[in-house]
KOLZA-254043 format. One record per residue (C-alpha): residue number from 1; residue in three letters; y, x, z. Coordinates in steps of 0.2 Angstrom, whole numbers, plus 2048, in hexadecimal, padded with zeros to 3 digits. Example, Ala and Ser with C-alpha at 12.3 -4.5 7.8 and 13.67 -1.06 7.14 Angstrom:
<recs>
+-----+-----+-----+-----+-----+
:   n : res :   Y :   X :   Z :
+-----+-----+-----+-----+-----+
:   1 : ALA : 7EA : 83E : 827 :
:   2 : SER : 7FB : 844 : 824 :
+-----+-----+-----+-----+-----+
</recs>
This chain:
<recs>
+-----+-----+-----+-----+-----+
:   n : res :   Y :   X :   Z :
+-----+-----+-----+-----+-----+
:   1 : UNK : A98 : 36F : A65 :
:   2 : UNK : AA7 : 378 : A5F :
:   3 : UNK : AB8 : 36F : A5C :
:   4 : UNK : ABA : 369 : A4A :
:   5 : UNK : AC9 : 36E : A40 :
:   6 : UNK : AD5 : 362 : A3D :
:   7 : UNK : AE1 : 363 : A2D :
:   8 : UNK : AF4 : 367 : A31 :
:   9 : UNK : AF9 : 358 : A24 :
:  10 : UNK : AEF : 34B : A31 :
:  11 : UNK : AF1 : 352 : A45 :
:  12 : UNK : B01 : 348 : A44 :
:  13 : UNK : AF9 : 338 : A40 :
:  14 : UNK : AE9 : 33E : A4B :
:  15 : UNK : AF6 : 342 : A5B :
:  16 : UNK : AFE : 330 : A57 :
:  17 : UNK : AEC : 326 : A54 :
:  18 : UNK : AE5 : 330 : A67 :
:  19 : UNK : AF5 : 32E : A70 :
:  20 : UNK : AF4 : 31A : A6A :
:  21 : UNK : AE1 : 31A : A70 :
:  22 : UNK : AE6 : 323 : A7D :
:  23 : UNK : AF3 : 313 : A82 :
:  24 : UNK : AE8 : 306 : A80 :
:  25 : UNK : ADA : 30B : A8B :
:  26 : UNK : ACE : 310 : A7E :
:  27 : UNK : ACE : 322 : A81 :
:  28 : UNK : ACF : 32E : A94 :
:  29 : UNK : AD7 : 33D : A93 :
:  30 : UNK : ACB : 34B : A9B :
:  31 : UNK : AD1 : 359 : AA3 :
:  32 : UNK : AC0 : 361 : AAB :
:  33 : UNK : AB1 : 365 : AA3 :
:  34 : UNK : AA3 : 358 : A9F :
:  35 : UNK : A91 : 35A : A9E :
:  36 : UNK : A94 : 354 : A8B :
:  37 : UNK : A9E : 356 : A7E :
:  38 : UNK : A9E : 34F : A6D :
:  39 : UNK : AA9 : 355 : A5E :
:  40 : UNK : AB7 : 34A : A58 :
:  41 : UNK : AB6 : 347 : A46 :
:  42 : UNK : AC6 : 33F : A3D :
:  43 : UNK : AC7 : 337 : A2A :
:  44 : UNK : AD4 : 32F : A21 :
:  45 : UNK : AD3 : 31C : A1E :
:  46 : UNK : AD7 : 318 : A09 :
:  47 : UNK : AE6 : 30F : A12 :
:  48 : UNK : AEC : 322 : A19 :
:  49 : UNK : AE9 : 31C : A2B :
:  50 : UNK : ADD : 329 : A34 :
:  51 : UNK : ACD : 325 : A3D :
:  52 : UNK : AC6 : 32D : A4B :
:  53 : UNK : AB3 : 32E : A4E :
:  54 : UNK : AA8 : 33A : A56 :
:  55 : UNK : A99 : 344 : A4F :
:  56 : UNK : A8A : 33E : A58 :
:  57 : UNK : A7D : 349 : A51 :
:  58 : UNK : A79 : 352 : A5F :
:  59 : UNK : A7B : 344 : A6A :
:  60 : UNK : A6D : 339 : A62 :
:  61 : UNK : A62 : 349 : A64 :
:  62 : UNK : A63 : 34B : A75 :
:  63 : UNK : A62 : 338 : A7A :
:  64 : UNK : A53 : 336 : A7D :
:  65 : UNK : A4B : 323 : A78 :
:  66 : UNK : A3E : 31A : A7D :
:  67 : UNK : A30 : 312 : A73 :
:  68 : UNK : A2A : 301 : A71 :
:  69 : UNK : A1B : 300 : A63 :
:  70 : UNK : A1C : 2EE : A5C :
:  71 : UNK : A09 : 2E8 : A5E :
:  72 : UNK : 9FF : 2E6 : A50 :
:  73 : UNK : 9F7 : 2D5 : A4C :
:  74 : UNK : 9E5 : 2DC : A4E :
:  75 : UNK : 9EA : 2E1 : A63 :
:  76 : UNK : 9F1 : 2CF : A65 :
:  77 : UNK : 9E6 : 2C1 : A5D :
:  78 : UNK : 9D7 : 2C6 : A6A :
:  79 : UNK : 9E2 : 2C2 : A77 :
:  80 : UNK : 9E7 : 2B1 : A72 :
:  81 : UNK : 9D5 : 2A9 : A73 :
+-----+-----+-----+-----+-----+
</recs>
């Protein structure tokens, strides 16, 4: 996925949330390439504060999930007796 752009008025606050997330652990620095890459997707809390996020559409395409059917009440109740 392409990088996202992000509005001049907010890198300030963005560089300062990343660079705080960054301190406390939450978030790794990457300096070589991964196998995947999601974009980073930032908003503006009503409060002015900016939240970081990620955009995980492509990401919940490519997982790929296994399935467990619930059994229907028909399958089970010969089984009981």
């Amino acid at each position: 996925m392409p990088p996202r752009h992000v509005p001049v008025a907010v890198k300030g606050k963005l560089r300062e949330k990343l660079y705080r997330l960054e301190s406390l652990g939450v978030l790794e620095q990457e300096d070589k390439a991964t196998q995947w890459v999601s974009s980073m997707v930032e908003t503006q809390k009503p409060s002015g504060k900016v939240r970081v996020r990620i955009d995980t559409q492509l990401l919940n395409q490519a997982l790929k999930r296994r399935h467990y059917p619930l059994p229907v009440i028909e399958d089970i109740l010969p089984e009981l007796s």
